[in-house]
Structure formats: structure tokens, C-alpha cells
C-alpha positions as CSV (number, residue, x, y, z in Angstrom):
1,X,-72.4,-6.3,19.8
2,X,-72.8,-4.5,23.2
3,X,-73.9,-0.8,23.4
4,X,-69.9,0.4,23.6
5,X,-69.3,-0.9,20.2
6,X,-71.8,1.0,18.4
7,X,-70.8,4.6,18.5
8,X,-67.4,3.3,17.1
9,X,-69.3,1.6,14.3
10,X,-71.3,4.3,13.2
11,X,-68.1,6.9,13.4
12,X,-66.6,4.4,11.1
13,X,-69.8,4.3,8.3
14,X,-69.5,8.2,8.6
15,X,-65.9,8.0,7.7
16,X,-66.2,5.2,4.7
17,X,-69.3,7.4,3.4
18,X,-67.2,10.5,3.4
19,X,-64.5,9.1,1.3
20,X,-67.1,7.6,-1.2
21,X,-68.5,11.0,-1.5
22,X,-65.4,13.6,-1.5
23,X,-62.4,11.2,-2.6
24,X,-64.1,8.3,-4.7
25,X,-67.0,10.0,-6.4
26,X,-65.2,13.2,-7.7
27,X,-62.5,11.9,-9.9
28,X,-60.7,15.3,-10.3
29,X,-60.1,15.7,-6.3
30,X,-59.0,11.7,-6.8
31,X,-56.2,12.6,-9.2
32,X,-55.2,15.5,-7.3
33,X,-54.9,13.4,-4.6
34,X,-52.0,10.8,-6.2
35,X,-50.5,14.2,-7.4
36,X,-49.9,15.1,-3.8
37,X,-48.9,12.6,-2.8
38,X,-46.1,12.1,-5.6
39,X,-45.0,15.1,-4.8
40,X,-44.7,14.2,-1.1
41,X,-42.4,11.8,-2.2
42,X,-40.3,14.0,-4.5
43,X,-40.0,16.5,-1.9
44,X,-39.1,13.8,0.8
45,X,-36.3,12.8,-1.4
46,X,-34.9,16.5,-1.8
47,X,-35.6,17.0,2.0
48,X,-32.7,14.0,2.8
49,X,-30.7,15.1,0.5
50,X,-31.1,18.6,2.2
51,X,-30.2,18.0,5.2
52,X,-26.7,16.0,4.2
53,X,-27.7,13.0,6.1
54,X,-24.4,10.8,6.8
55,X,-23.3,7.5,4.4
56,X,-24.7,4.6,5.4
57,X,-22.0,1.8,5.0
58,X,-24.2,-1.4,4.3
59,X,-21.2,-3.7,4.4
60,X,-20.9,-5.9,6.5
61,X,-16.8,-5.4,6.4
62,X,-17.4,-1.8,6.8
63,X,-15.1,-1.0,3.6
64,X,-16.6,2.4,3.7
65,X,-16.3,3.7,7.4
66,X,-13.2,5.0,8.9
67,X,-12.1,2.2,11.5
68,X,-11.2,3.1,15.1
69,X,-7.3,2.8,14.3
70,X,-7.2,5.3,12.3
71,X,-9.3,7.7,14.3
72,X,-6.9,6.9,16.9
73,X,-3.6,7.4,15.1
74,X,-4.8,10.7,13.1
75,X,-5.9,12.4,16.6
76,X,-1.9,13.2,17.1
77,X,-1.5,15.2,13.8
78,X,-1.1,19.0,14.5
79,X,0.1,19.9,11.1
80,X,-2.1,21.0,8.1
81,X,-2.4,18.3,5.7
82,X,-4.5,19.1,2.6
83,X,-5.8,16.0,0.0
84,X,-6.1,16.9,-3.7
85,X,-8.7,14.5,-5.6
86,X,-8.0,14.4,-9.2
87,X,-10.1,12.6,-11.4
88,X,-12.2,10.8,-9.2
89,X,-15.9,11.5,-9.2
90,X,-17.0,13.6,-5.8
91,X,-19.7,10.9,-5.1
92,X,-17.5,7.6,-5.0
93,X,-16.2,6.1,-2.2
94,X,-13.1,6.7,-2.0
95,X,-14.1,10.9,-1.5
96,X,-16.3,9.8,1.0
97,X,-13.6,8.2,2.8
98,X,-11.4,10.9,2.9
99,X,-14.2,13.4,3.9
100,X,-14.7,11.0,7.1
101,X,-10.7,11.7,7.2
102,X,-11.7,15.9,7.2
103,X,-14.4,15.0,10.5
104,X,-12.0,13.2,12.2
105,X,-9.2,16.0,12.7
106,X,-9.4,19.6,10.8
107,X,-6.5,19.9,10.4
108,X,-7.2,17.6,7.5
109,X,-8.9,19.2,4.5
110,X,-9.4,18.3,0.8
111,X,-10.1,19.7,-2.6
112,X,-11.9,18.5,-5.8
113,X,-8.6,18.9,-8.4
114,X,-9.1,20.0,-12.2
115,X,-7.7,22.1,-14.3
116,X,-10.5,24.2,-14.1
117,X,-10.4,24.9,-10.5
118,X,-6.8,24.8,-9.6
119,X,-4.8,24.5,-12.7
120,X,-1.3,25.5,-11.0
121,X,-1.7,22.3,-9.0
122,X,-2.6,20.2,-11.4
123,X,0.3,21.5,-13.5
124,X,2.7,21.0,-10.4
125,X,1.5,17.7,-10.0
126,X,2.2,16.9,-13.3
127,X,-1.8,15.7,-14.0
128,X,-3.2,14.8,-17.3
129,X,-6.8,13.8,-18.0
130,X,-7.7,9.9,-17.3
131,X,-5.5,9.9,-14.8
132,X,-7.0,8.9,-11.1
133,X,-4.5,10.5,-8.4
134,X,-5.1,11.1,-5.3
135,X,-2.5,13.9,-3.9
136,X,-1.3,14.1,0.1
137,X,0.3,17.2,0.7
138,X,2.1,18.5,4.4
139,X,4.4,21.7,4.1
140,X,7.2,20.8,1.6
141,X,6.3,17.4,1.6
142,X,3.9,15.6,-0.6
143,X,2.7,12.0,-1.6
144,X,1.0,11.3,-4.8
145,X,-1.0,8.0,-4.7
146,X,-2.3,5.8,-8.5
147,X,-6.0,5.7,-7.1
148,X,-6.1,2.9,-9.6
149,X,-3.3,0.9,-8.7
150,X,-2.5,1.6,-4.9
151,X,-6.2,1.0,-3.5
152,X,-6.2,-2.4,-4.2
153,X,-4.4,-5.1,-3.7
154,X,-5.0,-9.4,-4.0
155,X,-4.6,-11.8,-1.5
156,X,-2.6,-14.9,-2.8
157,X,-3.5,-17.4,0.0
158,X,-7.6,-16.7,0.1
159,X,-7.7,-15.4,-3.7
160,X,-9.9,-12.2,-1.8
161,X,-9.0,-9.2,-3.4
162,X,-8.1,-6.7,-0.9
163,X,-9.2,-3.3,-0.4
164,X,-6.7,-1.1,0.9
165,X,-8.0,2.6,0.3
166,X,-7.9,3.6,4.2
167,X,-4.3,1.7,4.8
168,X,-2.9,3.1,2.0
169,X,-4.6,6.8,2.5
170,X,-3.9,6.6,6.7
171,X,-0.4,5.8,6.0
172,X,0.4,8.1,4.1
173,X,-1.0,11.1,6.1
174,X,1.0,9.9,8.9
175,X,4.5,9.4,7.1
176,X,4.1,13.1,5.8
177,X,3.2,14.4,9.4
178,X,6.3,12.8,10.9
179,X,8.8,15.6,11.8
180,X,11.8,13.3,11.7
181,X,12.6,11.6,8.5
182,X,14.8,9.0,8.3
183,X,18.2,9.6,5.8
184,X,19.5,7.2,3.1
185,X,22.7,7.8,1.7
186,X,23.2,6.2,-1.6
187,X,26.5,5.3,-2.2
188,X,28.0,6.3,-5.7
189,X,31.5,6.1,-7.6
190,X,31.3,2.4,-8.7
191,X,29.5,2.6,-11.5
192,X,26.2,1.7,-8.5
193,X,22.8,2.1,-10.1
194,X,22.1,5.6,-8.9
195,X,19.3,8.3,-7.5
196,X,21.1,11.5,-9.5
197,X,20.6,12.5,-13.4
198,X,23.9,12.9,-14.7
199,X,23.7,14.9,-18.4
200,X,22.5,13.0,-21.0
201,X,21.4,10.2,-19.2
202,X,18.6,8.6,-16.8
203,X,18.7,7.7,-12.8
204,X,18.5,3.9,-13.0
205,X,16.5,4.5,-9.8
206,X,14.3,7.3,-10.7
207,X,10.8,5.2,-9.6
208,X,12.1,4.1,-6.4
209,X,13.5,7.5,-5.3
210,X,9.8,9.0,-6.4
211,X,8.5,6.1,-4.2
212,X,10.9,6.5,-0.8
213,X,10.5,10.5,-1.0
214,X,6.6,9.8,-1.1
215,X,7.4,7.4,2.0
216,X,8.8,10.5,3.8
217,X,12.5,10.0,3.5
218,X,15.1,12.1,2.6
219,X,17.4,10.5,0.2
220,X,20.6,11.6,-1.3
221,X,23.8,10.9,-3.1
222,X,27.5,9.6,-1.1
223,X,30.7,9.9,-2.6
224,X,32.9,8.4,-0.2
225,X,36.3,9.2,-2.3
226,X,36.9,12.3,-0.3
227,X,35.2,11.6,2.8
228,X,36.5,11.3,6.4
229,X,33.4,9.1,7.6
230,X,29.5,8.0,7.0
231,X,27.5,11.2,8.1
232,X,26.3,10.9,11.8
233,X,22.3,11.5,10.0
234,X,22.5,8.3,7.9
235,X,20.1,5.9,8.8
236,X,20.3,3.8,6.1
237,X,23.4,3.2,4.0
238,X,22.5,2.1,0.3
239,X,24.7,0.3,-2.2
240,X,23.2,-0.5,-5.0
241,X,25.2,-3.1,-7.2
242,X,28.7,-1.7,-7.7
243,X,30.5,-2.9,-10.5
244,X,33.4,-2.0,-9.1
245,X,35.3,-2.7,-6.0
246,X,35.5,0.0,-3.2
247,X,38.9,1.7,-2.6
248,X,40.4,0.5,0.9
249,X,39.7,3.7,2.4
250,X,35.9,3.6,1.3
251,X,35.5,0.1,2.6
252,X,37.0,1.0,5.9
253,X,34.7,4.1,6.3
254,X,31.7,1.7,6.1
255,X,33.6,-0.7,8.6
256,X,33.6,2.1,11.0
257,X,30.2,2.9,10.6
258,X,28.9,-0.6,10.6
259,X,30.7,-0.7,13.6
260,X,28.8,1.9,15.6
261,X,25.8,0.0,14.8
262,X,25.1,1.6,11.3
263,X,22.6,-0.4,8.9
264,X,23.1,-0.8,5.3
265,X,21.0,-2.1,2.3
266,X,23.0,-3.7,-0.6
267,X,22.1,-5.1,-3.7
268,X,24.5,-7.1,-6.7
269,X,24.3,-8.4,-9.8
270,X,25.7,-10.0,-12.2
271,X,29.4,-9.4,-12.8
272,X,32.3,-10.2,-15.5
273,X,34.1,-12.7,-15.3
274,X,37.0,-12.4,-13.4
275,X,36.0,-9.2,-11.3
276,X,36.5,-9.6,-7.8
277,X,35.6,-7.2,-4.8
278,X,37.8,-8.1,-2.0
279,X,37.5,-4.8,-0.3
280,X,33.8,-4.8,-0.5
281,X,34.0,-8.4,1.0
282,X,36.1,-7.2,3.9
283,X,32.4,-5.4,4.7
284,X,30.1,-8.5,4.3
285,X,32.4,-10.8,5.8
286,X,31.4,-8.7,9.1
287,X,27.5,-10.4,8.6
288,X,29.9,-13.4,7.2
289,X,28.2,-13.5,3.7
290,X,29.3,-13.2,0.5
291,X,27.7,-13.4,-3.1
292,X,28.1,-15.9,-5.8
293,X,29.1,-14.9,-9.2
294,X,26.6,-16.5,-11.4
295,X,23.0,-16.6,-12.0
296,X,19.9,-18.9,-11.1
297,X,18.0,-21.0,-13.5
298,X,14.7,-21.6,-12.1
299,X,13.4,-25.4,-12.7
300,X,9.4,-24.3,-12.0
301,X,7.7,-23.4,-14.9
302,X,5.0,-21.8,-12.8
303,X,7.1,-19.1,-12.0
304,X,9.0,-18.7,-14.6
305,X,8.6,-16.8,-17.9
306,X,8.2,-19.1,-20.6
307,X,11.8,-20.3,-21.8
308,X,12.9,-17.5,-19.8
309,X,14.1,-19.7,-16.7
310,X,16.5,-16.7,-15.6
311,X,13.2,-14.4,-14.8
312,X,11.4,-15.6,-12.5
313,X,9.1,-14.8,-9.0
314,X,11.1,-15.5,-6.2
315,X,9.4,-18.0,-3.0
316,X,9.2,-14.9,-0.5
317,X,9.2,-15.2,3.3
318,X,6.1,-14.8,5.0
319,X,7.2,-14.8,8.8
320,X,9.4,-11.3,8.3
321,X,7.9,-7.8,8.4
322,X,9.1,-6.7,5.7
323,X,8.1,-9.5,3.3
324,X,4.8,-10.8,4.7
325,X,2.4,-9.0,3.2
326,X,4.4,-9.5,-0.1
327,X,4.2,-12.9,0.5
328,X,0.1,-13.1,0.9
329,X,-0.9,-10.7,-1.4
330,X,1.4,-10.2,-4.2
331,X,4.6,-11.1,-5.9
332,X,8.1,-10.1,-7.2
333,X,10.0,-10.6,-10.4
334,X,13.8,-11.2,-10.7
335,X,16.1,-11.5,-13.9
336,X,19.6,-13.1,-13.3
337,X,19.8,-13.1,-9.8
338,X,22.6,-14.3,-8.0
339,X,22.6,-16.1,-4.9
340,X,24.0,-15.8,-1.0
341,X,26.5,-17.8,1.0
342,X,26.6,-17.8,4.7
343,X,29.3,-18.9,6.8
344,X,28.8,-22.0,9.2
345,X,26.6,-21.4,12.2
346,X,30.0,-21.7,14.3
347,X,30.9,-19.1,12.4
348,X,28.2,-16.5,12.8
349,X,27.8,-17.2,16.5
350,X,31.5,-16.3,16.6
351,X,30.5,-12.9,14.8
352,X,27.3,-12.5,17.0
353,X,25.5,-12.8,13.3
354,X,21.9,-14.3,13.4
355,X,20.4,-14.0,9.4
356,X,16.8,-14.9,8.1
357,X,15.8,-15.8,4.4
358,X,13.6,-12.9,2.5
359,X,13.7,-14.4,-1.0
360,X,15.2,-17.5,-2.4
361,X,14.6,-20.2,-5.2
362,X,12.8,-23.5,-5.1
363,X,14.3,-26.8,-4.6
364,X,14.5,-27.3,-8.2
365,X,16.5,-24.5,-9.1
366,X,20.0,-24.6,-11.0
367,X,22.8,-22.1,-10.3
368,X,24.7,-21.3,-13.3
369,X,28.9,-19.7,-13.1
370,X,29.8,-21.1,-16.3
371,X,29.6,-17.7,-18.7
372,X,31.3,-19.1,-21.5
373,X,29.0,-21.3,-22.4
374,X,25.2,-21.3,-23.8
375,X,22.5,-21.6,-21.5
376,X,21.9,-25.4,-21.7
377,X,25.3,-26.4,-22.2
378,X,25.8,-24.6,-18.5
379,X,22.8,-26.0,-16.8
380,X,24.7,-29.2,-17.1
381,X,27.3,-28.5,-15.0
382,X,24.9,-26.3,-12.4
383,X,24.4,-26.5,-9.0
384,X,20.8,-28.1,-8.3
385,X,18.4,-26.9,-5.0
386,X,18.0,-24.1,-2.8
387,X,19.3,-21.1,-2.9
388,X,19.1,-18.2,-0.6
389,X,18.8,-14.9,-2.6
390,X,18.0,-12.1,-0.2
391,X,18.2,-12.0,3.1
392,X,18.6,-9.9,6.6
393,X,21.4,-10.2,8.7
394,X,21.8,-8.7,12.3
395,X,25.2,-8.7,13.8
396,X,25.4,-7.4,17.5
397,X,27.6,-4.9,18.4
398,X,27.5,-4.5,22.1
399,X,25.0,-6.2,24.7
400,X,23.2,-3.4,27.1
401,X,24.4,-2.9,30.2
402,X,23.5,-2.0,33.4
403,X,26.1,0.3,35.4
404,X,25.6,-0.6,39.4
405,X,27.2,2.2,40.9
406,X,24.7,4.4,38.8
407,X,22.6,2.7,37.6
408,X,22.5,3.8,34.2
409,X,21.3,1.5,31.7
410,X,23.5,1.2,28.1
411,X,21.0,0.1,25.2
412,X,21.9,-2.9,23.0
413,X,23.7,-2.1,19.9
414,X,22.6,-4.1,16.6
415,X,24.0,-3.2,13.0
416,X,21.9,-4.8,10.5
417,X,22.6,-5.6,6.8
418,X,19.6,-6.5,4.1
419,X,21.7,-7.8,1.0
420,X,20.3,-9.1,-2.2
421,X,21.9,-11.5,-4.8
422,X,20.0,-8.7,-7.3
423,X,19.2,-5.3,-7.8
424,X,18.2,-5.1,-10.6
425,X,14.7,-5.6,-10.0
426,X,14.2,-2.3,-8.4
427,X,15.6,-0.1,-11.6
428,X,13.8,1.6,-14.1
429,X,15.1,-0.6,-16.7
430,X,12.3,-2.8,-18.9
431,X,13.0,-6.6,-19.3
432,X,11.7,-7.2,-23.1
433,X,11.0,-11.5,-21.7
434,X,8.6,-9.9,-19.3
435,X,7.1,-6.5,-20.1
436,X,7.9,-3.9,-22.8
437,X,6.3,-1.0,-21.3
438,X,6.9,-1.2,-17.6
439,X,10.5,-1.1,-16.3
440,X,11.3,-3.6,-13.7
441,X,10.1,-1.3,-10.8
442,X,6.8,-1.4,-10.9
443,X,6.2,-5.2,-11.4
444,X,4.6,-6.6,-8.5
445,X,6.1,-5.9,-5.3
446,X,9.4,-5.1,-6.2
447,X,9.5,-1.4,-5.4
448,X,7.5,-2.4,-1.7
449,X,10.5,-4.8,-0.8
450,X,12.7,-2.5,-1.0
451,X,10.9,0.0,0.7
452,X,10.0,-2.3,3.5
453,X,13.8,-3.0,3.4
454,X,14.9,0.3,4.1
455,X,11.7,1.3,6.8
456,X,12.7,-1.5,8.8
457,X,16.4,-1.1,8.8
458,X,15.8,3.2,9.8
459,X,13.3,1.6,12.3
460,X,10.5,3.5,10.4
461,X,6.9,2.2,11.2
462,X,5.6,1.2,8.3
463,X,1.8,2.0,10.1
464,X,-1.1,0.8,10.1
465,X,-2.6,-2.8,8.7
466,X,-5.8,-2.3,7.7
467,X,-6.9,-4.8,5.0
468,X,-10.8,-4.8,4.0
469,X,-11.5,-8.1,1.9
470,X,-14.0,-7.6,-0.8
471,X,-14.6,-11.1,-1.2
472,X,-18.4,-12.5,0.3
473,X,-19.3,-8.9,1.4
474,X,-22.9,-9.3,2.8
475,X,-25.4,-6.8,2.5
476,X,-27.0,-5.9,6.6
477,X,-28.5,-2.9,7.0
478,X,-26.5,-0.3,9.7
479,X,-28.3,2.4,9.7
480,X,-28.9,5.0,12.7
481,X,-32.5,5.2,14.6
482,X,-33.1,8.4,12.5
483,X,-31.7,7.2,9.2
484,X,-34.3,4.3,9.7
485,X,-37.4,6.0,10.2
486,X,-36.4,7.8,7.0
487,X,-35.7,4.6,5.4
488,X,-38.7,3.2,6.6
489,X,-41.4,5.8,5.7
490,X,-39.9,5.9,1.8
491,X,-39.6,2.2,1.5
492,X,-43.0,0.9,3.3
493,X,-45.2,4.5,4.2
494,X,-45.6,5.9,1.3
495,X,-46.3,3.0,-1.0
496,X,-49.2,1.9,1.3
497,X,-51.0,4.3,1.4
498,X,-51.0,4.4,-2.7
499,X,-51.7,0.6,-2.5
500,X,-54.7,1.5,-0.2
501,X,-56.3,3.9,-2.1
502,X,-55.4,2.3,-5.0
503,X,-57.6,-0.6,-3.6
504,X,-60.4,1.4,-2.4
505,X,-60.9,2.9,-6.2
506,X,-60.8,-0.6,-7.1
507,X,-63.9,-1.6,-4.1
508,X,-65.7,1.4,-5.3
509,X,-66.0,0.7,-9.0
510,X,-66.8,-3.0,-8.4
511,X,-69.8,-2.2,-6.2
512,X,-71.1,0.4,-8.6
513,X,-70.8,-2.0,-12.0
């Protein structure tokens, strides 16, 4: 050793002997010692929790951090819009979520919902313990989301389940913040399933009209008996299986109006024998389609209900907007669905029709018009293959223009037509073959397709797409510089220097034995 080493040996003797004599030797002053430093750590602990440090999302799919589109899409909200949480714990994600929703834009705000704390809303939302809800209210308007249900959905092609909290809760703030909401007329005086309560009996569409008012539409009743024309305001015309056929008046009303480039959504099942609609057909034959009296057996047992070959999931279209997620993540249920019939292609270029398939059977399916016979005794005589169940038709009405002396441009006019060889699907009625305690409605996707439906027909954004998989979610460490010196000196800091001192005890009494 050279002469500059030695002071820095000795300084190090003089430190060791200290600790052997103040630390080591005087057992009270060690154990006062740990006890400082346990509570070091304690009050470390209370410190971060102090000083509200923000959630570290350790993810690697970020399933707990507000992505960039929404920031983007909620920075154009000028309207208060206040979040009720019932039922949820304040410390689960999905809170956590929405309080990143409160950061991003104040006009957003939220509140901790019990009948404690706000018992008038909880009694106006119609709450009852067990129940998860989460509750988007905007002026008049409100949206009440199944926190267990609507947060989660399952991809069908990657088996993944999905998580859909921040589509589902980014939505639905915007469709409440949109100032213009588009109007569906539901057509009634045909015996149509309906939207209104008449006395002593129940809307056969009470779950869907829930659903499309939470969507931000305005929905009500049409009798067109006594009218002169569709309302100017309609965006969407509904019919919604008539049993019987429209009065030539009626059915030239929606001529008119299917003529200025009006849309319509139509649904219809199942009809006696014998009844015929040649009024309504005047209507379809403008999309050149008509419906098929008689019902589909499907030949696939994997999508059928056991010998229940008239309920059945549907093969849905994956390359339209408003069945492609239905088609990845989800399915639909139909009971005694009929089936489509399009004209020849001649034919629809001569109407300016063009139509795409939402729904239809598989190859193997059997379509049955023989009603006065049993079920297997018809089969025999059935049509065998494809059949096209639902679909969207778009008929031009007028191509734009371009005036050259003013040069004023005249927009292209489209009507379009979604029409469905069933409706039932979307009532609130319960089908015993599949479920005896949830009507039709809420099976699977059937509510969303018709909701789709009627968005993309009133050219209603359906927003934003943003699906989080849950599947393979890795573990990596995000956190901020700060957040990691925290991290760090609970995780490696403090247990060292226990470990050291531990082992300097340990040095001590082995030199002394």
C-alpha cells in the first residue's frame, strides 16, 4: 500500500470500531435501530399514498390508460356531462378510468352512487343493490351502461376476450354530447311490434327503445292513417313486422318519401297462410326484394338448438359496418326466420339497386312453406342451400351534378333499405327452446344489429373502435422517472440496508463466540 491509501484505511477501522461499540455492542440502541427503520418504511408508504401519485398501467396493452383517440375526440365536448358509479368499488379500474376521463376535459365529472349519498338518483335510476351500473348523464339525456355485461366482450376468431370499457364509456359520452339526434319513426296500425304501452299490455320493443334512446336517438310512434306525408325530421323509417298489409294511401306516403332519398328499416315474420301484402310490396319492389312466406330449418347442428332446427345463429357478414364486429366477437339468435328474394341483377341495375348480405343461412339449410304439415313431413318437400336473410339495399335516386353556368354542385341522392326475413329477434319476447328468463333481445348481438342498422342508415357515427385484448397481457414495467426512484428505494433500498445490518449482527456474534 502507498502512503495515500492509509489515511483512508484508518478512517475506515474508526468507522467499523464505532459501529461495534454504539450499534453492535448495546443491544437496546440495535433494536431501536430496526424500529426506525420499520417505521421509515411505514411512513414511506403513507407518504405515496399522500401525495396521490398517478396509476401506473403495467400492461403491456395499456388496458388501463386512456388512449390518444379518445383524448382527442372528448377535447370537442362543451357540455357538462356527469358519470354516476353505482356499485363498483372506488379503487377498481374501471373508476380509474373514468377519473382519467375527469383530467382529460372538466367538463366531465363523476360521483360515487349509493343510496346513502344520493338516494334520489339511485331511485331515478331505478338501482338496487348487486347491481354494477355505470350512469352517463348530459342535460335531459342519459345512458345507463350493465358494468357487468357491456365492458366486455369475446373475440370469436382469436378466442381473446376483449375488453371494451373505454370504447363503450367514450362512446357513450360522445352520443349524449351530440346536439343533433337522429329521429326514427316507428310505424304503427298493422298490428307492427311496437315502441308504445297500450293499457293492459307490454311494448314488444321495450329493450330496444331503452337501448336506441341510450344511443341518443329520439324515437317515436307513426300512424300514417291520417297523414299527408313522412315527417321532413325522419331519418329513419321503422317497420317492424306488420301483420297486416298497408292501405294504398300509407304505401304511397312511404313511396314518396323513399323517393326523396328517405331510408327505412323493416323487419317480417312469419305470416298465415294466405295473407298477402301487395301494397307493402309495391314499396320493396323499389329495392326489387320481396320476402318468402315460410321459415328456415337449419341443417348445422352447431348452430342450432338441439332439435330446435328453427332457432338458430345466423352466418353474419363480416365485411359490412354494421355487422363486423358482430361477426368477430359475438353472435345472434333467430327463431323462424324467413328468407329474401332479389330480383335478377338486370333487374336491379335497371332500378339503380346494389344490395349486400348481413345475415343468411348455411349451405345446408332447408326452407320450409308447407304449414300444413309437421315439421319433418315439410322438410321433405323444402328448399335445400343458401338463403339470404337480412340484408342492405341502396337504390340511387339521383346522381350529383355539377351546374356549369354556376357551378354549383347537386349531392348524390341514395335511399337505403335494411330489411330482415325476421324481427322477431329484437322483441322482448322469451323463446322457452332457448332461454326462459331472457327475452330474445338481449341474446347475443341481436339488440347491436339493429342498432347498427338504424346508425348507419341516419348516418350516425357509431365512434370510436377501441378494443383492448386481455389475452397474453405481459407484465413491463411503465413507470415515470419519479414513480421509479420511489419504486426503487421500497423495492431494493430499504431492504438492504436491513440485510446489511442484519449481516453485520451476524459478523459480530461469530467473532465474539
Amino acid at each position: 500500500m502507498n502512503k495515500k491509501e492509509e489515511p483512508d484505511i484508518k478512517l475506515s477501522e474508526k468507522f467499523s470500531l464505532k459501529v461495534r461499540q454504539t450499534v453492535i455492542v448495546s443491544k437496546l440502541f440495535t433494536w431501536l435501530v430496526v424500529l426506525a427503520l420499520i417505521a421509515s418504511f411505514i411512513g414511506l408508504n403513507f407518504w405515496i399514498k399522500s401525495v396521490d401519485l398517478p396509476e401506473i398501467d403495467v400492461t403491456a396493452n395499456q388496458l388501463y390508460t386512456l388512449s390518444e383517440e379518445s383524448k382527442k375526440a372528448l377535447e370537442g365536448i362543451h357540455q357538462d356531462i356527469k358519470i354516476y358509479v353505482f356499485g363498483i368499488e372506488e379503487d377498481e379500474a374501471v373508476v380509474g378510468l373514468i377519473k382519467q376521463y375527469c383530467e382529460v376535459n372538466d367538463k366531465i365529472s363523476y360521483e360515487m352512487l349509493s343510496s346513502e349519498t344520493n338516494l334520489a338518483k339511485v331511485q331515478e335510476f331505478d338501482l338496487e343493490d348487486g347491481y354494477s351500473i355505470v350512469v352517463i348523464e348530459s342535460g335531459e339525456s342519459k345512458k345507463i351502461i350493465d358494468a357487468s355485461a357491456e365492458f366486455h366482450s369475446y373475440d370469436y376468431t382469436t378466442y381473446a376476450e376483449i375488453d371494451t370499457t373505454e370504447q363503450t364509456l367514450t362512446n357513450s359520452i360522445l352520443g349524449l354530447s351530440t346536439e343533433n339526434k337522429p329521429k326514427v319513426y316507428f310505424v304503427e296500425g298493422h298490428e307492427e311490434f311496437g315502441i308504445s304501452i297500450e293499457e293492459g299490455q307490454q311494448a314488444e320493443l321495450g329493450v330496444l327503445s331503452t337501448y336506441l334512446k341510450n344511443e341518443a336517438f329520439e324515437i317515436t310512434s307513426l300512424n300514417l292513417t291520417s297523414a299527408t306525408s313522412i315527417p321532413e325530421d325522419c331519418d329513419v323509417l321503422a317497420i317492424m313486422s306488420p301483420s297486416q298489409d298497408f292501405l294504398e294511401h300509407e304505401a304511397q306516403l312511404v313511396i314518396d318519401y323513399v323517393n326523396k332519398g328517405g331510408n327505412i328499416f323493416l323487419t317480417r315474420d312469419v305470416l298465415t297462410q294466405g295473407t298477402e301484402m301487395p301494397n307493402l310490396q309495391k314499396v320493396l319492389a323499389l329495392y326489387g326484394v320481396s320476402i318468402e312466406n315460410g321459415y328456415i330449418l337449419e341443417a348445422d347442428s352447431n348452430r342450432t338448438v338441439a332439435n330446435y332446427p328453427y332457432v338458430f345463429r345466423p352466418q353474419v357478414s363480416s365485411s359490412n359496418e354494421i355487422t363486423a364486429d358482430i361477426s368477430s366477437d359475438s353472435y345472434m339468435w333467430l327463431a323462424y326466420a324467413e328468407k329474401l328474394n332479389f330480383v335478377a341483377s338486370e333487374e336491379l341495375e335497371k332500378l339503380n339497386v346494389t344490395y349486400e348480405e348481413l345475415l343468411g343461412s348455411t349451405d345446408k339449410a332447408l326452407f320450409v312453406t308447407d304449414f300444413s304439415s309437421d315439421v319433418a313431413t315439410a322438410a321433405a318437400s323444402a328448399q335445400t342451400g343458401h338463403f339470404t336473410i337480412a340484408a342492405l339495399a341502396t337504390k340511387t335516386i339521383a346522381e350529383g351534378t355539377t351546374d356549369e353556368a354556376t357551378g354549383e354542385t347537386t349531392g348524390k341522392v341514395e335511399s337505403k333499405l335494411v330489411i330482415s326475413g325476421n324481427g322477431r329477434f329484437i322483441t322482448d319476447y322469451v323463446v322457452s327452446e332457448i332461454s326462459n328468463q331472457y327475452p330474445l333481445s338481449y341474446l347475443g348481438s341481436n339488440k347491436d344489429f339493429v342498432i347498427n342498422a338504424i346508425a348507419s342508415l341516419a348516418d350516425k357515427e357509431n365512434g370510436l373502435t377501441i378494443r383492448k385484448s386481455m389475452a397474453g397481457t405481459s407484465y413491463v414495467f411503465t413507470a415515470t422517472e419519479t414513480q421509479n426512484r420511489v419504486v426503487l428505494a421500497i423495492v431494493f433500498v430499504v431492504p438492504v440496508v436491513i440485510i446489511l445490518i442484519g449481516i453485520l449482527v451476524w459478523r459480530h456474534r461469530k467473532k465474539r463466540k
